[in-house]
Structures are given as C-alpha cells and as structure tokens.
DRENSEVEX-853344 format. One record per residue (C-alpha): residue in three letters; x, y, z; residue number from 0. Coordinates in Angstrom, 1 decimal. Example, Ala and Ser with C-alpha at 12.3 -4.5 7.8 and 13.67 -1.06 7.14 Angstrom:
<pts>
PT  resn       X       Y       Z  resi
PT   Ala    12.3    -4.5     7.8     0
PT   Ser    13.7    -1.1     7.1     1
</pts>
This chain:
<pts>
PT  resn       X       Y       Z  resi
PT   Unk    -1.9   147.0    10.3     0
PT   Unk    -0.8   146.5     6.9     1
PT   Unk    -1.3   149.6     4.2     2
PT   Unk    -1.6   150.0     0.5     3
PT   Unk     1.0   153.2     0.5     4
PT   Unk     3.2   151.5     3.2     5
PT   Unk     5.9   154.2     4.5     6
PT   Unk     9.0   153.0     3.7     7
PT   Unk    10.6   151.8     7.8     8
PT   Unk    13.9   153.4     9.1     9
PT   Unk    16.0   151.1    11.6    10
PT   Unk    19.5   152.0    11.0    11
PT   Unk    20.0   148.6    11.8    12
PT   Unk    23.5   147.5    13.0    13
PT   Unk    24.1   144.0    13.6    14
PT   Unk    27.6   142.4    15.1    15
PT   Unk    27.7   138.7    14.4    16
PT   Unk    28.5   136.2    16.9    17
PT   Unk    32.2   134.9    16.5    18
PT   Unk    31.9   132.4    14.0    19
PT   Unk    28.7   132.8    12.3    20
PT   Unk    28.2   132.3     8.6    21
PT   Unk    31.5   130.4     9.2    22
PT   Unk    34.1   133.1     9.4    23
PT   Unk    32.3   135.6    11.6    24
PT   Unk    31.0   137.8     8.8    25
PT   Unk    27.8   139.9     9.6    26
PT   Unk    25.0   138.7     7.4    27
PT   Unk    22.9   141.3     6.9    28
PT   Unk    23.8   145.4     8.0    29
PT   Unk    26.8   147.1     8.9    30
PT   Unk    29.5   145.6    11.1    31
PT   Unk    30.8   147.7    13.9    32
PT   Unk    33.3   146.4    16.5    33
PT   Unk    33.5   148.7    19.5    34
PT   Unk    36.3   149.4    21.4    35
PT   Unk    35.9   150.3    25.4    36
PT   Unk    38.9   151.4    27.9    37
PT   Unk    36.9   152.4    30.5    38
PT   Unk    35.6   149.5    32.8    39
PT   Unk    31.8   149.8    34.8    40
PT   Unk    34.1   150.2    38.2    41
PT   Unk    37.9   152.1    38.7    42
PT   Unk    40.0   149.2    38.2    43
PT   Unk    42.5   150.5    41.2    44
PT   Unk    39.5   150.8    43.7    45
PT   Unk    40.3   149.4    47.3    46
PT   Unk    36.6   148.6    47.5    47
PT   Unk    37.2   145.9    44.2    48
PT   Unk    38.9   143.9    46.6    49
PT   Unk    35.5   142.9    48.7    50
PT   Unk    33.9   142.2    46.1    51
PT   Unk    31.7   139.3    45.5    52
PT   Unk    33.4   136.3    44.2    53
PT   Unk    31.0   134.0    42.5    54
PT   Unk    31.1   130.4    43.9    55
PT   Unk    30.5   129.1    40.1    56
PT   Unk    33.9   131.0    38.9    57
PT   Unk    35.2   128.2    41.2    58
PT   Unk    33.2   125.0    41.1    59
PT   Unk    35.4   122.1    39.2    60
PT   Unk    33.7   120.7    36.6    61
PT   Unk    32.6   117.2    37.4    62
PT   Unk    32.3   116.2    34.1    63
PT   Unk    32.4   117.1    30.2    64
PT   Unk    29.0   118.6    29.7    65
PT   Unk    28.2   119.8    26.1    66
PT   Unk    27.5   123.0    24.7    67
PT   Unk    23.9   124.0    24.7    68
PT   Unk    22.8   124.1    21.2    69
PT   Unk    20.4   126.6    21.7    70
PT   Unk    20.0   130.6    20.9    71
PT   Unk    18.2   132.8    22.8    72
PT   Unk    16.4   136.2    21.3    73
PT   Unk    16.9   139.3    23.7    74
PT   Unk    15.3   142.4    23.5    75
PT   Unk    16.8   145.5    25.8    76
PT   Unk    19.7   143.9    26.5    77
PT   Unk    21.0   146.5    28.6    78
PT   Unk    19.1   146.2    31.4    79
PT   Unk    19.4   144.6    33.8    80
PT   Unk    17.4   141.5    33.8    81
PT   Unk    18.6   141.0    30.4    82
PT   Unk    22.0   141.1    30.9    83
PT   Unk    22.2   138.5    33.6    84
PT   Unk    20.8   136.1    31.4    85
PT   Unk    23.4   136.7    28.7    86
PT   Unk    25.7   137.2    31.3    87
PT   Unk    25.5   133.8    32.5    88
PT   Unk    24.3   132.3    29.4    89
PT   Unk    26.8   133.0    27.4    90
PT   Unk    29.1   131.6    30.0    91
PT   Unk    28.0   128.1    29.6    92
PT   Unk    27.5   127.7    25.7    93
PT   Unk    24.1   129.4    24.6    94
PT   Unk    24.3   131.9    21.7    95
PT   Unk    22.3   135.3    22.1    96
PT   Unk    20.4   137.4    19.3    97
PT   Unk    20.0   140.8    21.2    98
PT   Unk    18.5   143.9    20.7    99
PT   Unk    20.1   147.2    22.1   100
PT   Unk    18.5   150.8    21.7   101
PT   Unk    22.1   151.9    21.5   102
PT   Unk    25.8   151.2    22.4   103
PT   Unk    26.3   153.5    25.1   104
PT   Unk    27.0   152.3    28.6   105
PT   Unk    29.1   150.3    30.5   106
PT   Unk    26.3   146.9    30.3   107
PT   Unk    25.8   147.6    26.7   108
PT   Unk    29.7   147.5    25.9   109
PT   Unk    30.2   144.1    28.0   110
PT   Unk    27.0   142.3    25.8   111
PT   Unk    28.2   143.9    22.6   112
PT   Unk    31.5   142.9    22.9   113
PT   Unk    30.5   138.9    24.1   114
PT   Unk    31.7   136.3    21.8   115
PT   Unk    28.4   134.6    21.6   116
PT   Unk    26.2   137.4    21.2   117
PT   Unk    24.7   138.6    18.1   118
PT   Unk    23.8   142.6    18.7   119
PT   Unk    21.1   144.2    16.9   120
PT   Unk    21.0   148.4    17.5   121
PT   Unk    17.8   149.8    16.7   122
PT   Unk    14.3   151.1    18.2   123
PT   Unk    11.9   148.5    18.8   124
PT   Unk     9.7   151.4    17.2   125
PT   Unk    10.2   153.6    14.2   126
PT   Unk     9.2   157.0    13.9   127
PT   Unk     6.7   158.3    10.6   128
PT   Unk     8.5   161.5    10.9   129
PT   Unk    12.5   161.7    11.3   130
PT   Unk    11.9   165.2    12.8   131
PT   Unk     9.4   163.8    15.5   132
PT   Unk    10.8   164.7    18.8   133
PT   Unk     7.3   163.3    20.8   134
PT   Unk     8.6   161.6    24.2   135
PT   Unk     7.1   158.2    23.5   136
PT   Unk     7.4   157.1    27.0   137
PT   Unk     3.6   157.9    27.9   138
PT   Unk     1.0   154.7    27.7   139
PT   Unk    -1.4   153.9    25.4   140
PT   Unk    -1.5   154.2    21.4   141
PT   Unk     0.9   156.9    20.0   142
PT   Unk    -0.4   157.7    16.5   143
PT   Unk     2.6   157.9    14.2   144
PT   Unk     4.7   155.4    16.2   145
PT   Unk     5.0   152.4    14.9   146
PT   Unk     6.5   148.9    15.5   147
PT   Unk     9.6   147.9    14.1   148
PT   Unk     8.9   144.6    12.7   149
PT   Unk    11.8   144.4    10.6   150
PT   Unk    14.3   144.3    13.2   151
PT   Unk    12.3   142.3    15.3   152
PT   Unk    11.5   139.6    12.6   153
PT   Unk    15.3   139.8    11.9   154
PT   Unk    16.2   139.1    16.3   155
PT   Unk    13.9   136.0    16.1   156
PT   Unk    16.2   134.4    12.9   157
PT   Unk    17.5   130.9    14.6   158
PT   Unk    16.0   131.4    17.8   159
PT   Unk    14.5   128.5    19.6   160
PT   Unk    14.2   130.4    23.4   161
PT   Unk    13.3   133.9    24.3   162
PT   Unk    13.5   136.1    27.1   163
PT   Unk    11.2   139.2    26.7   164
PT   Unk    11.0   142.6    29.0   165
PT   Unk     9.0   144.8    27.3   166
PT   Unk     9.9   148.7    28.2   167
PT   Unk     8.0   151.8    27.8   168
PT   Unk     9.7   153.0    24.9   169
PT   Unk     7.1   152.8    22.4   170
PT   Unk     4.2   151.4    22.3   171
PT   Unk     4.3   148.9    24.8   172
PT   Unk     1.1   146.8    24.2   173
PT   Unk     1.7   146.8    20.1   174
PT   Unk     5.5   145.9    20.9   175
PT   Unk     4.7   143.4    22.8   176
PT   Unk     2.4   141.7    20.7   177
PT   Unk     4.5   141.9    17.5   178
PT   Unk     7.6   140.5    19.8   179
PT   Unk     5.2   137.4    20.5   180
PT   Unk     3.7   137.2    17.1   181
PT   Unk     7.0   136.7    15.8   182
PT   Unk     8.5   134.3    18.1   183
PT   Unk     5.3   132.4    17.2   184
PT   Unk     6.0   132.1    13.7   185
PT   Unk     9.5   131.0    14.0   186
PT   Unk     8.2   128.4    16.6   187
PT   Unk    10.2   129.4    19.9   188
PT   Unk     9.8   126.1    21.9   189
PT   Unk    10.1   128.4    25.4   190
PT   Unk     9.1   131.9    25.8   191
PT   Unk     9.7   133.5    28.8   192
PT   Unk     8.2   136.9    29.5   193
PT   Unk     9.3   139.3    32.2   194
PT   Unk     5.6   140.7    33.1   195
PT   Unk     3.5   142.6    36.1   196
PT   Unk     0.2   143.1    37.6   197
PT   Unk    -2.4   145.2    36.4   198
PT   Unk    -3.6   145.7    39.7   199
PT   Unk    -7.5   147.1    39.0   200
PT   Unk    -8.1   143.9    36.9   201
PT   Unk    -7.7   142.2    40.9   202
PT   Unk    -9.7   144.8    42.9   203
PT   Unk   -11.9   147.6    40.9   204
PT   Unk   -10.8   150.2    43.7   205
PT   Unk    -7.1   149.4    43.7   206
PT   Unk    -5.6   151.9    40.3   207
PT   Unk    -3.6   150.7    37.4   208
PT   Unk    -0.3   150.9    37.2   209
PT   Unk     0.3   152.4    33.8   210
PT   Unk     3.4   150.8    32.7   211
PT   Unk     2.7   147.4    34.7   212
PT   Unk    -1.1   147.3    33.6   213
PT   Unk     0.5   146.9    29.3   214
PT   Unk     2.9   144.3    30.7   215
PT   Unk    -0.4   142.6    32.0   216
PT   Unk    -2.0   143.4    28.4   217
PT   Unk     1.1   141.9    26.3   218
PT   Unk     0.9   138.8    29.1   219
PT   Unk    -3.0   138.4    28.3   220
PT   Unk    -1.7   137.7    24.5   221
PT   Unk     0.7   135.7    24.7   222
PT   Unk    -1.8   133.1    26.2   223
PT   Unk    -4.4   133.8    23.9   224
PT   Unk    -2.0   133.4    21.1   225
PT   Unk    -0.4   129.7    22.6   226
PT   Unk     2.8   130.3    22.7   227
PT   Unk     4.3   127.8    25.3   228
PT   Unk     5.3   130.5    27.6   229
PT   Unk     6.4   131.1    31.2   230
PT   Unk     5.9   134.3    33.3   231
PT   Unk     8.0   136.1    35.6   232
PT   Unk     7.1   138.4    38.5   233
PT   Unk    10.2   140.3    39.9   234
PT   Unk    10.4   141.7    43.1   235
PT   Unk    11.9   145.1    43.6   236
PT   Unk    15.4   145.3    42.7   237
PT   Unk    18.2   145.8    45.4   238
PT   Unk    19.8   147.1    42.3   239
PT   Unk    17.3   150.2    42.7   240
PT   Unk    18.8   151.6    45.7   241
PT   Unk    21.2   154.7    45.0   242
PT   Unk    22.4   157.8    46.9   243
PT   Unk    21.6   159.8    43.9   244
PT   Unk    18.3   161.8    44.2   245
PT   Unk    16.0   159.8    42.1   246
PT   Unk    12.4   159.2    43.3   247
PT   Unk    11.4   156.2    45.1   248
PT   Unk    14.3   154.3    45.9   249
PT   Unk    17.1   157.4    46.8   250
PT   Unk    18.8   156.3    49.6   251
PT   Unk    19.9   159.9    50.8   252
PT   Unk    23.1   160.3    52.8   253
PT   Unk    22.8   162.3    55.7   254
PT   Unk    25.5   165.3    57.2   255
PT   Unk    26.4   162.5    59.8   256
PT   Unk    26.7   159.8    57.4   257
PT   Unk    23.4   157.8    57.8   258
PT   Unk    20.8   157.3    55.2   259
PT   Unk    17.4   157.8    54.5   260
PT   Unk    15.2   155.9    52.9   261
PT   Unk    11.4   158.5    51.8   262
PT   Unk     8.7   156.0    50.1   263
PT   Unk     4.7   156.0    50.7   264
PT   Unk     5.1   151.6    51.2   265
PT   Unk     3.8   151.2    54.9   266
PT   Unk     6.7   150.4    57.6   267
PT   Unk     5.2   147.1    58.5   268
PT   Unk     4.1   146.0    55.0   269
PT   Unk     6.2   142.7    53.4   270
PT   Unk     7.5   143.6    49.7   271
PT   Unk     9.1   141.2    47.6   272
PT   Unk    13.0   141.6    47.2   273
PT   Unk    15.3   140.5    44.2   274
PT   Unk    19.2   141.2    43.4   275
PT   Unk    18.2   141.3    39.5   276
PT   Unk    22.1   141.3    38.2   277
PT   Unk    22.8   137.8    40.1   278
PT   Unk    19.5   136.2    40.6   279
PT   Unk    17.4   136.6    37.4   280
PT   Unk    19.8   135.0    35.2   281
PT   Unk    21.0   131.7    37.3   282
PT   Unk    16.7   131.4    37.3   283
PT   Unk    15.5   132.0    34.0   284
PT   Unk    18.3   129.5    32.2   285
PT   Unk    17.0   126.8    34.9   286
PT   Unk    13.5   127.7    33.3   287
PT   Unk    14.8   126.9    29.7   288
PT   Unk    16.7   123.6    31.3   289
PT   Unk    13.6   122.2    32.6   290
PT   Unk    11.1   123.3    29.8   291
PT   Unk     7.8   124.4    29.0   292
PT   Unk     6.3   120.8    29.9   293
PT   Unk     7.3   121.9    33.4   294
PT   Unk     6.9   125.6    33.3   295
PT   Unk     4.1   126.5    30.5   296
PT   Unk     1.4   129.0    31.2   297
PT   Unk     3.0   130.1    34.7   298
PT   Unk     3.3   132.7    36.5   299
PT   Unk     6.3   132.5    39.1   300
PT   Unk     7.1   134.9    41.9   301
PT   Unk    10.6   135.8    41.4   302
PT   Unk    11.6   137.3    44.7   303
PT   Unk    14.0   135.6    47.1   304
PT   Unk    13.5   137.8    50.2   305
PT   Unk     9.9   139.0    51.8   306
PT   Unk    10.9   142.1    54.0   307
PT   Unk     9.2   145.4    55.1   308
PT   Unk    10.6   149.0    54.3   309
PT   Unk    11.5   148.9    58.1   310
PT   Unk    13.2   145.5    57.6   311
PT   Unk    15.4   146.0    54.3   312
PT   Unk    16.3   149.4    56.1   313
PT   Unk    17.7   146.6    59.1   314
PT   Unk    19.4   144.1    56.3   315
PT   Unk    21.0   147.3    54.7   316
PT   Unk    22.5   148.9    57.9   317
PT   Unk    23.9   145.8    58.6   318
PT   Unk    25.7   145.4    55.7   319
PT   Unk    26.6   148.9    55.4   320
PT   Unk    27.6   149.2    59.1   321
PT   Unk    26.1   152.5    59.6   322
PT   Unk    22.8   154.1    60.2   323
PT   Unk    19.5   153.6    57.8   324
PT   Unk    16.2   155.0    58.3   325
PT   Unk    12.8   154.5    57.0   326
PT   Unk    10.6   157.3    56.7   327
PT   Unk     6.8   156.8    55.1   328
PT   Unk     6.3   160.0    53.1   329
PT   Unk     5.2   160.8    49.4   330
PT   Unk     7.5   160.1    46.2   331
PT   Unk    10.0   163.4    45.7   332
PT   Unk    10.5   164.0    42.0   333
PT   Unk    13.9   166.1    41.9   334
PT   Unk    15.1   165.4    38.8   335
PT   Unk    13.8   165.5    35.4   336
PT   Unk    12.2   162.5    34.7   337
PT   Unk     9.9   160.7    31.3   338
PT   Unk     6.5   161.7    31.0   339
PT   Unk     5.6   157.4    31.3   340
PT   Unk     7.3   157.2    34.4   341
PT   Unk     6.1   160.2    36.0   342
PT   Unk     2.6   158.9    35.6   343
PT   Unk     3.6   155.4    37.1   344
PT   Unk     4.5   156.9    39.9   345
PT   Unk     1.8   159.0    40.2   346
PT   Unk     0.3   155.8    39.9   347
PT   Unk     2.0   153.9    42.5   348
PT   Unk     1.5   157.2    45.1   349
PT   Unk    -2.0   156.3    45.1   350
PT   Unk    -2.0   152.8    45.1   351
PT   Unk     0.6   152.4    48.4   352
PT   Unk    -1.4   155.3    50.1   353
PT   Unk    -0.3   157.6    53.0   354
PT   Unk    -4.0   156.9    54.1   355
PT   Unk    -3.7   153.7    54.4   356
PT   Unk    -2.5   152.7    58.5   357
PT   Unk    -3.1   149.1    58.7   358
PT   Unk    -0.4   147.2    56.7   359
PT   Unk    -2.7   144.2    56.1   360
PT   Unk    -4.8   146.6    53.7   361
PT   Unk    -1.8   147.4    51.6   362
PT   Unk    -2.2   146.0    48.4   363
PT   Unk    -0.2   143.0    47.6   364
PT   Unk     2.7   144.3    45.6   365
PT   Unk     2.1   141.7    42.7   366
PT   Unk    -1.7   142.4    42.7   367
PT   Unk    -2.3   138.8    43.5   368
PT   Unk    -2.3   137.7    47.3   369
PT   Unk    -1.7   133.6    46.1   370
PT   Unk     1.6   134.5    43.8   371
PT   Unk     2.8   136.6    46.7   372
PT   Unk     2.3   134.4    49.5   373
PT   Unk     4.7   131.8    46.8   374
PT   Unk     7.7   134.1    47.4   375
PT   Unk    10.3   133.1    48.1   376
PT   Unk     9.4   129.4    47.2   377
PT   Unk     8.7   130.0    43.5   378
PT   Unk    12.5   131.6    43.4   379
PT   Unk    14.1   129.1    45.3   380
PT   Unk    12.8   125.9    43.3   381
PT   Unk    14.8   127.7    40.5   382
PT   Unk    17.9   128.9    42.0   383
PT   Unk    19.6   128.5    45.5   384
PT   Unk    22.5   131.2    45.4   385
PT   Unk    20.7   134.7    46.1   386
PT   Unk    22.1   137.4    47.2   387
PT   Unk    20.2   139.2    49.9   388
PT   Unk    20.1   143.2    50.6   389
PT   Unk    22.4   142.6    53.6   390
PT   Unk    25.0   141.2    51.0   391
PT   Unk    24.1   143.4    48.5   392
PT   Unk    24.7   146.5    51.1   393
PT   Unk    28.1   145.4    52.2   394
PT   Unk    29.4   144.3    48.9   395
PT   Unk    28.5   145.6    46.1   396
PT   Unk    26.1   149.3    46.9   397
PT   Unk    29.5   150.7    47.6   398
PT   Unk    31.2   149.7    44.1   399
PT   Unk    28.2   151.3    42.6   400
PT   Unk    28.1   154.5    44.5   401
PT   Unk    32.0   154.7    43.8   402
PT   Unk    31.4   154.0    40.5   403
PT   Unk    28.9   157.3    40.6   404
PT   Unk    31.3   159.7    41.6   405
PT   Unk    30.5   159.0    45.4   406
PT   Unk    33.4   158.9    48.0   407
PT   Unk    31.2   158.4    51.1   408
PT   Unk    32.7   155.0    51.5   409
PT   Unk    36.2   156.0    52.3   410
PT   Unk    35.4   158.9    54.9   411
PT   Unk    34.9   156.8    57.9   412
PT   Unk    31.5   157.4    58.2   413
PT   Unk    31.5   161.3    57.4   414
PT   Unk    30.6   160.8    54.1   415
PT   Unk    29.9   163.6    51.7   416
PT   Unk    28.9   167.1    52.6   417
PT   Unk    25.8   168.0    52.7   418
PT   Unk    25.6   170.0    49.6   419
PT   Unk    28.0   167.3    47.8   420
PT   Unk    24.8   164.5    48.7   421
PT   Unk    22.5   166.6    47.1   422
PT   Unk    24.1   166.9    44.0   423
PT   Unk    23.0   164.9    41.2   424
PT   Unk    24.1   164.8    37.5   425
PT   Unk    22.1   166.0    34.8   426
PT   Unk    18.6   163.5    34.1   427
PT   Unk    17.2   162.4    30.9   428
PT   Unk    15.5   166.0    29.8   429
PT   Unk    11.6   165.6    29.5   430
PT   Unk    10.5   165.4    25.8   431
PT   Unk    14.4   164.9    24.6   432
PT   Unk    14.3   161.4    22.9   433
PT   Unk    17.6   162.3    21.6   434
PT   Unk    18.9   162.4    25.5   435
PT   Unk    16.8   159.4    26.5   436
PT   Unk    18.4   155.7    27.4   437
PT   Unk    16.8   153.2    29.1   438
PT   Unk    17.5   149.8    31.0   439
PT   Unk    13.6   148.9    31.4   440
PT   Unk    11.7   150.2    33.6   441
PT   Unk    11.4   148.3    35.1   442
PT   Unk    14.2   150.4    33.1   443
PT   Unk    13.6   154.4    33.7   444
PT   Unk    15.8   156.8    34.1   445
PT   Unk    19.8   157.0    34.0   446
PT   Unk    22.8   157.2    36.5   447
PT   Unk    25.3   159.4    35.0   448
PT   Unk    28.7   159.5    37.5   449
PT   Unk    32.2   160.1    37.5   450
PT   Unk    33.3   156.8    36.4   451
PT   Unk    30.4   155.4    35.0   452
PT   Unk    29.3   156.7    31.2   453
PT   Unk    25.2   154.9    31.9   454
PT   Unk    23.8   152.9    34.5   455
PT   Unk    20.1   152.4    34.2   456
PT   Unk    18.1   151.4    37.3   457
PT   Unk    14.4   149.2    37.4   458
PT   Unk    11.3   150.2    39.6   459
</pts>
C-alpha cells in the first residue's frame, strides 16, 4: 500500500552478474562480490564419496547439437532445496538464472553463487521499518512493520520470461507472495511455476490449518485470480528430511546397538507421498517449462514419486542402510530450539495426523485433496522417469550427509555412535534471533550445523 511519507527501503542489495552480462560481465546495478569457498558440502577424501550416485545424464552422449535455451528463469530462496535443483540442472543445459538468496552462507548457497549462469541477488524478500527490530518474523499472518521488499523483487524479475517460486515463512508470506506474482505479471512471465500446499480446513471444516501450508494455499488462490499462466506443484515429503540429528518430525535417532528410530504421530499403515527433492524436482519442473503453459496452465500436479507408509519407508530405508529401522507412532519431540512459525506448524500438524486416530483410512490425505493424491506417482512420472527412491537414497547418499554432519556411525560396523554422542546436536537457530536465522524453505526451517558442513537446511 503506497504512502504519501514513504520510508525510505533498506536491501543492502548485492547482485553478482552472470558471466557475460552487459557484455563483459559487469554488475549492473549494486555491489559486485565474488566469493571464494575451499571447503566442499562433503570431505573430499571420504571412502563413502566413492558410492556415490553417478548421474546417468553426466554420461548420456549427445545425439545431436541442441541449442542453448534462450530463456531466464527468476528464483527466489535459492538455497533450498527445491530451488537449487532447478538451477542445478538448469544451468547445466543453457538457461540463465536471476536468483534471490537471504544470504551467502552455506555450502548450496556457495555452489549457486558461484554458477556461471546465475545472476545472485542477496537480500530479504522483506525489509524491516526499524533496523533495531529484532521481532522473529517467522509466525503467520500480518506483521505490522514488515514490509515487502519490492525493490529487490521488481529488480529479480528484470529479463525473466519463466519463474519458479517457493514462498518461505520469512516474512510475510501471503503479502510476499502476492507481490512476487504481481511482478512476474507485469513483466509478462510466459510460465509461472509455484511450489504451493494444501490448506487443509478449506477441504474438511474439522480437519485444522496448517499455518505455513494454509498462506501457500492463499498466495496459490492469487495467482489464479490474477491470470498469470501458471502451474502448481505439490511435493511430497522430502527423503532429504531424514537426519540423525535431533530435529522434530523426521529425526531418524541412532540407537546404542546401531539401529534407528523413526518417532512421528503419521499412522503405521497410512500411504504418504515421497520425493528425493535434490534430484527429482529439478529434472520435473524444467520438463514443465519445455512443454509449456498450453499443456500445464492452471494445474495442480502431485509431485511425489513413491506412495509408502511410515512402516514402509522404515522397510525401503533399512534396506538400503542394511541395518535395523523402526517406526514408532508417538507425538512430535521438540529438542532443539526451533522458529516461533514452525513451532506452530507443527503444533498444527500434531493435531491434524492425530494419535487418536486408529483407522488409517481416516487419516487425512497428506495433500488435503483425496483426487491429487490418488495422482501420485502418475502426475511425477509423466514429467520425469529417473527418481531416486528412499531405498537409494538410504544406501547412497543419507550416509554422505550424516558424514558431512559430524556423524561417524557409518564406518563403525554397525556400532555406530555412543549413546550420548547420538544425542548430541549442535546449536539451533535461537528463538527470536533473526540475526542467527537461515533458512532453506520450509518447506525450509531450521538448520544443520556439522563438522564439515558450515549450513544445510532441511524441508517439512
């Protein structure tokens, strides 16, 4: 809402050009900041690097000469992780990227900001009335002296024909959201893609909102009212989420003997949607853009690749691991510090999966809508036909991540760590502390801080 004493807007905008641009790769607008990283996401000398996944298109001859896309693609939170495996892969063959990070901390963040064909934009996607304003602006709904940072987003959108949008919970979410799609309206993006989720009381008056999903639902709701030819995507729950680390929901906690345990209030027998976000989202959204919104306009598309139940994905991950997973139905355990937001979603989400509930047909449908789940995996597959499943994702690449968090339980033969060495977890992002906060998208909550990782955000 405009103003006739407008406060003047604080971005501290920095913007690192895309090789080339203006002709000889000199920043347009801001300060230009190359960043120089030595430390890579995983230890280089790690036995485990060896098993690691080889990706079948690293190998594939090319058939033919194919052009360059001549297309750019806006971005906002490119550091997590649905973000970066669209630029990740996108880059790769020929689009440019115009992406927004919070910051430049982080292992993810250092590999997009240091991409040839990606144009970085650090800044809030809100901006603070008050410098001195220390308010933890994770919580939903209005936030009176918040506001939207339209200049840097009006700047992202410069050039852009395509868009991929995941709104977080930093800020406003709903205002965001809406200023994101007003903007790619008035530069006329030909496809926008937006990474939504269910508010689940607008399908059943009993079942409770999800906080953070219901404003994804809200900023969905506009985009259609305002036209813009758009496509929306429902992701399953990440196989990304899954760490040792004692953070609520999706800790998988190792055991004195080695085994682990999975704690979550989702019934045994329930079917949840599954997605490997780092090397499925991308391969599917830039199959989006190739066929279009004449194809794809006004959808919603289920983007899971695997239909299992708690009891199930505890099966596919000791098979890959090669050792012991349980599932046990109990309430969400909050044992580290945590955002106010994200504390209420899963406050939220304790209620909505209830311990009451014993009949897993009665479980709510974990995309609110019974017809868009019974689409999975179909909706995924007519996009992309290389997932990797939780059994893959288990043997090959959980223990690279756990290593990568200080972990050693992969190279004690099944011992693991102690007890007491399980139970340790680095510090969280302090409650309240914006200064302390970074984010992937919550989707993108809280942060992994390891040995040899500096940030590794995680999605719900």
């Amino acid at each position: 809402m405009s103003s006739s004493n407008p406060i003047p807007i604080r971005t501290d905008l920095v913007i690192r050009p895309a090789s080339g641009e203006n002709g000889n790769g000199s920043p347009r607008t801001g300060h230009y900041s190359r960043h120089k990283h030595t430390r890579s996401s995983y230890s280089e000398g790690s036995p485990l690097t060896a098993v690691s996944r080889n990706n079948s298109l690293s190998f594939r001859p090319l058939k033919r000469a194919a052009p360059s896309p001549d297309k750019t693609i806006a971005v906002i939170n490119a550091s997590g992780r649905q973000a970066a495996s669209l630029i990740r892969i996108a880059t790769a063959v020929g689009y440019k990227v115009r992406a927004q990070l919070r910051n430049l901390e982080g292992v993810i963040a250092t590999e997009v900001s240091t991409n040839p064909n990606v144009t970085v934009f650090v800044g809030e996607l809100y901006v603070r009335n008050k410098p001195d304003d220390k308010r933890d602006v994770t919580v939903h709904g209005p936030l009176p002296g918040i506001r939207v940072n339209h200049d840097l987003i009006s700047e992202l959108f410069c050039g852009a024909q395509l868009a991929f949008i995941n709104t977080t919970f930093y800020g406003d979410e709903l205002q965001i959201g809406q200023a994101i799609a007003d903007a790619a309206k008035k530069v006329g993006v030909y496809h926008y893609v937006y990474s939504s989720m269910p508010d689940h009381a607008a399908y059943n008056p009993d079942w409770p909102s999800l906080p953070l999903w219901a404003a994804k639902h809200e900023v969905e709701e506009y985009v259609r009212k305002i036209d813009l030819p758009a496509t929306f995507l429902y992701t399953g729950i990440y196989n990304n989420n899954f760490t040792s680390l004692l953070y609520p929901l999706f800790c998988m906690e190792l055991q004195p003997g080695g085994s682990f345990v999975w704690q979550a209030p989702f019934h045994p027998d329930a079917k949840l949607p599954w997605l490997d976000a780092e090397h499925d989202v991308g391969p599917a959204i830039l199959q989006l853009f190739k066929d279009g919104p004449q194809k794809w306009n006004g959808r919603r598309i289920a983007l899971a690749y695997e239909y299992l139940s708690p009891l199930e994905a505890c099966e596919a991950f000791e098979r890959g691991l090669g050792r012991p997973v349980r599932y046990k139905r109990g309430p969400i355990e909050v044992k580290v510090k945590i955002p106010e937001g994200y504390r209420d979603q899963l406050e939220a989400l304790g209620k909505l999966f209830s311990l009451e509930n014993k009949d897993p047909k009665a479980q709510p449908p974990y995309f609110g809508d019974q017809e868009l789940e019974s689409r999975c995996p179909d909706d995924a597959l007519a996009l992309w036909e290389g997932p990797r499943g939780l059994e893959e994702y288990a043997r090959e690449i959980f223990p690279l991540e756990e290593e990568a968090n200080g972990m050693t339980w992969m190279f004690d033969e099944g011992n693991g760590l102690t007890f007491e060495d399980a139970n340790t977890v680095p510090e969280s992002i302090p409650e309240g502390n914006e200064d302390d906060e970074d984010d992937d998208s919550i989707d993108e909550g809280l942060v992994m801080r390891g040995l040899k990782r500096d940030e590794e955000a995680w999605l719900a």
